[in-house]
N, C-alpha and C positions, 0 to 999 in steps of 0.2 A: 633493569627494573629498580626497584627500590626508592623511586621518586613519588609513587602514589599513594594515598592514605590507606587506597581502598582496591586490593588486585585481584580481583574477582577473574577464572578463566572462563574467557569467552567461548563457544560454539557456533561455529558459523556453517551454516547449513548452506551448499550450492547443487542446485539440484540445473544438470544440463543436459542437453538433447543437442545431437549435432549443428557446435558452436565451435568448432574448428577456427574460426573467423576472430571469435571473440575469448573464447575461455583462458587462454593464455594474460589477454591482458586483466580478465576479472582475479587470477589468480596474483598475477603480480601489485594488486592493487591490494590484496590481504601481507603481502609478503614485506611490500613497505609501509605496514602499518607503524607509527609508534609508540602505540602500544604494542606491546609485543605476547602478553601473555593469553593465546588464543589455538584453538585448535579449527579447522577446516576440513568440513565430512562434504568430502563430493560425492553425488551420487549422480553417476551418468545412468539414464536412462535408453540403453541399451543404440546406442548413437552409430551411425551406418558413415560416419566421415571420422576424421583423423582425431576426433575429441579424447578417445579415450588415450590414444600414445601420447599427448599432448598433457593430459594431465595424470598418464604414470611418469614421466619425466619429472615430473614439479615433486611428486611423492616419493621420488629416489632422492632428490635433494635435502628434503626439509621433511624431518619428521611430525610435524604438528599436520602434516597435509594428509588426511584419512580417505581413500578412491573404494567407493565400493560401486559397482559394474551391472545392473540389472540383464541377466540372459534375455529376455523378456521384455518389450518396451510395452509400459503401460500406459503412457499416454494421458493424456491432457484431463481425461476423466478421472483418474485415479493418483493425482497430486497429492495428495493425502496419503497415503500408500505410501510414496516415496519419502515427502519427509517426516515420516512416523518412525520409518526404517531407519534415517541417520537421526532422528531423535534419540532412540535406541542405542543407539551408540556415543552420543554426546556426553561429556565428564564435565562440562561450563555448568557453571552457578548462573547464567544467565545464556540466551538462544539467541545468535546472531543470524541474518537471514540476506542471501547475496546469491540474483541466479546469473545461471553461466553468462550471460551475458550485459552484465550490469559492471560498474564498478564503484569503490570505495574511493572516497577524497582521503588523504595520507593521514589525518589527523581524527577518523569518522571513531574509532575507537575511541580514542584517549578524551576526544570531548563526550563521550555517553558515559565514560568509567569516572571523569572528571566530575560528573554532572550528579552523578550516584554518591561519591564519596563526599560531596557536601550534605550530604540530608544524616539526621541522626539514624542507627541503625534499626529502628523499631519502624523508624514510618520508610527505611527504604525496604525495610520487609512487606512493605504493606505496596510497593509499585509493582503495579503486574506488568507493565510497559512503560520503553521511554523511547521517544522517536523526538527525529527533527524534520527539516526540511529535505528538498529535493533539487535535481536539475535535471536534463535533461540534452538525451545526444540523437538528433535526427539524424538518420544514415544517409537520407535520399539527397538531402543540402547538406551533410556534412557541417553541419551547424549544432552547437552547445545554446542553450538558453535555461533560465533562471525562473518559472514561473511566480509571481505574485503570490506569496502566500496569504490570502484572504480570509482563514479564518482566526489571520494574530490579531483581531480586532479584541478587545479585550473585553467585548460583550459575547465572545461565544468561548471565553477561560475556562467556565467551568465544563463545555463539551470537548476542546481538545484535551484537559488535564482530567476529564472523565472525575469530577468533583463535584457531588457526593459518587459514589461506585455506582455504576449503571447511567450517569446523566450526560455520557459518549453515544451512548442508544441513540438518545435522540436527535445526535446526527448521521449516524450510522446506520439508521431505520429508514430514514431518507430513501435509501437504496442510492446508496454515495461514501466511495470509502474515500477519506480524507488522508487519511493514513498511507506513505509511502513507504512500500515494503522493508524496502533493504535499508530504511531509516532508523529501523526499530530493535531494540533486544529485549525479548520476553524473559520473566522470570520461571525458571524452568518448573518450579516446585508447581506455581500458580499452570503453568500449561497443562502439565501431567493431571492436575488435579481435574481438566475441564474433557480429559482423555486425549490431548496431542493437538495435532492440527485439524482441521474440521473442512470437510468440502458437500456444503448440502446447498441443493442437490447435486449432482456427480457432474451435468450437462452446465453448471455452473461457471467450472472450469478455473476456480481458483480457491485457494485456502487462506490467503489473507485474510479476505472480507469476513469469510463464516469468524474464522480463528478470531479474528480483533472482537467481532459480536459477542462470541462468548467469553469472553475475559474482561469486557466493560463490565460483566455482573461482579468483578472480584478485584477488589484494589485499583486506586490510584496509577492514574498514567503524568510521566514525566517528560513534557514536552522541551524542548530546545530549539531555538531561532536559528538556529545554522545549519548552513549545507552538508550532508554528510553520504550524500552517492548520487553517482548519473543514472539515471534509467534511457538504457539501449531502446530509441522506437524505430524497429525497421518491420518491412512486410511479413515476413514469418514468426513475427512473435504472436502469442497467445490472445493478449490484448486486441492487438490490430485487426486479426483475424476475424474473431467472431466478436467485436465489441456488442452490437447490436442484438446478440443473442444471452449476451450477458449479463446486457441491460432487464432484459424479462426476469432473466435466472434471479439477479437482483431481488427483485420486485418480489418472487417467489420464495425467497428464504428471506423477506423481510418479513410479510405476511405469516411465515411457519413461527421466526423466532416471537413476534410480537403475540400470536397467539399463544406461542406456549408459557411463554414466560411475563407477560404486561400484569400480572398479579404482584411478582415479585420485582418487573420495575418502578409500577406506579407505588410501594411499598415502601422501595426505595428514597423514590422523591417527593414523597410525601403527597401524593395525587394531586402534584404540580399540573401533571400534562396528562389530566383523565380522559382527553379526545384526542389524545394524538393516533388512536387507531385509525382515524380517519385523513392522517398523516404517512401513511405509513410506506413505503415507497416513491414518492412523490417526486423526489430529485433524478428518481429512473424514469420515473413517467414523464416526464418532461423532455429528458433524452431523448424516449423514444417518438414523444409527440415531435421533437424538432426532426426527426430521421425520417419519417410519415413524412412529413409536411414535403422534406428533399425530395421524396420517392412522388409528390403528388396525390399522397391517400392523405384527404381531407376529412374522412371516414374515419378513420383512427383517429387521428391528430384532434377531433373535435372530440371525441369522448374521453381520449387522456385527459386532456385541458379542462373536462368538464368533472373530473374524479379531482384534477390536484386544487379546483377551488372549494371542493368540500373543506381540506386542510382551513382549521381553524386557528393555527398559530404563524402566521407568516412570518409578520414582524418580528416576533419572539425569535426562530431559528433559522431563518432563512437569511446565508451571508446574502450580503448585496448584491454580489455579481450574479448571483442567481433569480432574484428579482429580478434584474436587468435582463436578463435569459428569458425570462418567463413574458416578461414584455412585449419582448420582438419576436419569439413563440407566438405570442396572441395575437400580434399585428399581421404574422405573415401568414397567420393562420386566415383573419377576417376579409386582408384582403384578396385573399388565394396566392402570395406572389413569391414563392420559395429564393428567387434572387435573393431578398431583404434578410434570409438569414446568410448567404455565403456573404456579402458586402456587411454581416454583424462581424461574422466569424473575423475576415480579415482585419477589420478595424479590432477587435478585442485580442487576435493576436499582436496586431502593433502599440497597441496601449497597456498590455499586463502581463506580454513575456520579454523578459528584460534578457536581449543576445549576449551571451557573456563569451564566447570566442570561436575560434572554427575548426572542428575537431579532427585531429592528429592521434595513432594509435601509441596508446600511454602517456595521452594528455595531462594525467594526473598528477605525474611524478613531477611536473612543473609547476605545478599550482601552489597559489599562497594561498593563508585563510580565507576563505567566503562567508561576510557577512549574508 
């Protein structure tokens, strides 16, 4: 150490569930970090394959590796739970966030601690978050790709840098988190203050999305252009599973947050956006209006479609490609013909996820910077 202005220790939180397959390589992607000043609180969720020998192994090694072992597996509903529990235990001035089976690019640290130690120290007290981009590891093709990050258009600045505090809401009210998890390191004082990680409602099935909503109300977020972890998509992740049930959950703790709190956002931003109630999930409804439409319920799909043109700010927050969504949404919706969105979907994967190579286990360790 001794090279950086600013050596904050990091806490990186990995919370895994029989990842036997994976956890070894998420581990070794903290271990060649270069930054080096960071601690790793695993907590396995009580995992029925080889997860847990796998990473008390890593913890005989290397002391900064903390394995705590749930008797009990609590499950997808109670995420919150688990990492409130290595919260608890964390000693970082800042909360790094990496699940079992995800990894870090070699340099994901030292570009966020880089990124902190330029800011003077009164307005880096004031970042409640700093995140960058993503990529992404398909198991089933065994293919790495780069998706288009579409909201560095420098008309939606002040939503990803959440600039004045709370003006991230208004893309994260959406019912759309923009935000990749393992991108990000929360300020720990700012989390504790908001009570930890947050998972409302419980059927939700993830604490990002709540976690990011409540911390837009407090401090500045510090966005970065570069890659700084793959996210693992194969069929037994959380995501994949029950996306479609998520999408609602969404919708449902948009609805809760915007009601409880739209006093102190539009407060906020000065009753920029006094109708965005009628905004308010709208990036989920859409979802699920395109997933009706797959399934042939024209029934749904016409009433979503007919709640997100109430939204009276399009232009205003809506990135492009979402437009462009909403489109052929509405085309395939008028003309009944569900083909027209799988022949959208294949063309928008060929034109805005950029293949960046063909994944090998501990790809990472080979990898140079990614713009």
């Amino acid at each position: 150490m001794g090279q950086y202005k600013y050596e904050p220790l990091i806490s990186i939180i990995t919370l895994t569930y029989n990842h036997e397959d994976y956890i070894a390589e998420c581990i070794e992607s903290v271990l060649c970090q270069t930054y080096e000043n960071w601690e790793m609180i695993i907590v396995d969720d009580a995992s029925t394959d080889k997860t847990p020998y796998i990473v008390e192994q890593y913890a005989k090694k290397d002391n900064r590796i903390k394995f705590i072992r749930n008797e009990k597996n609590n499950g997808p509903l109670f995420l919150d739970v688990n990492y409130n529990l290595a919260l608890k235990e964390a000693k970082g001035e800042w909360i790094g966030y990496l699940e079992g089976d995800d990894v870090f690019v070699q340099k994901s640290l030292e570009i966020r601690v880089n990124a902190l130690s330029e800011l003077p120290e009164e307005k880096r007290k004031n970042i409640s978050m700093v995140y960058g981009r993503y990529g992404r590891i398909w198991m089933d093709s065994k293919r790495i790709d780069l998706p288009i990050p579409y909201y560095e258009n420098p008309k939606y600045s002040p939503i990803i840098r959440n600039t004045p505090a709370g003006m991230a809401l208004i893309g994260l009210l959406q019912g759309f988190n923009f935000i990749p998890a393992a991108a990000v390191l929360l300020n720990k004082e700012k989390l504790l203050k908001i009570g930890g990680f947050k998972q409302i409602p419980r059927e939700i099935r993830a604490v990002d999305y709540c976690t990011w909503t409540f911390l837009a109300l407090d401090g500045e977020w510090l966005y970065i252009p570069k890659v700084l972890y793959f996210w693992r998509r194969h069929g037994n992740s959380i995501t994949m599973q029950y996306h479609e049930n998520m999408m609602s959950y969404f919708i449902q703790f948009s609805e809760y947050f915007w009601k409880k709190f739209h006093k102190e956002i539009l407060d906020k931003l000065n009753d920029k956006y006094i109708e965005f109630g009628r905004c308010v999930g709208v990036q989920a409804k859409l979802e699920l209006a395109k997933l009706a439409i797959l399934k042939g319920d024209f029934k749904t799909s016409g009433q979503l479609l007919k709640e997100i043109a109430e939204c009276p700010y399009f232009e205003d927050i809506f990135p492009d490609i979402f437009k462009k969504k909403l489109k052929v949404v509405k085309l395939a919706y008028f003309l009944r013909m569900p083909l027209i969105l799988k022949i959208a979907l294949a063309f928008k994967r060929r034109t805005t996820e950029k293949k960046y190579a063909e994944y090998k286990p501990f790809f990472f360790k080979d990898l140079k910077d990614i713009d």
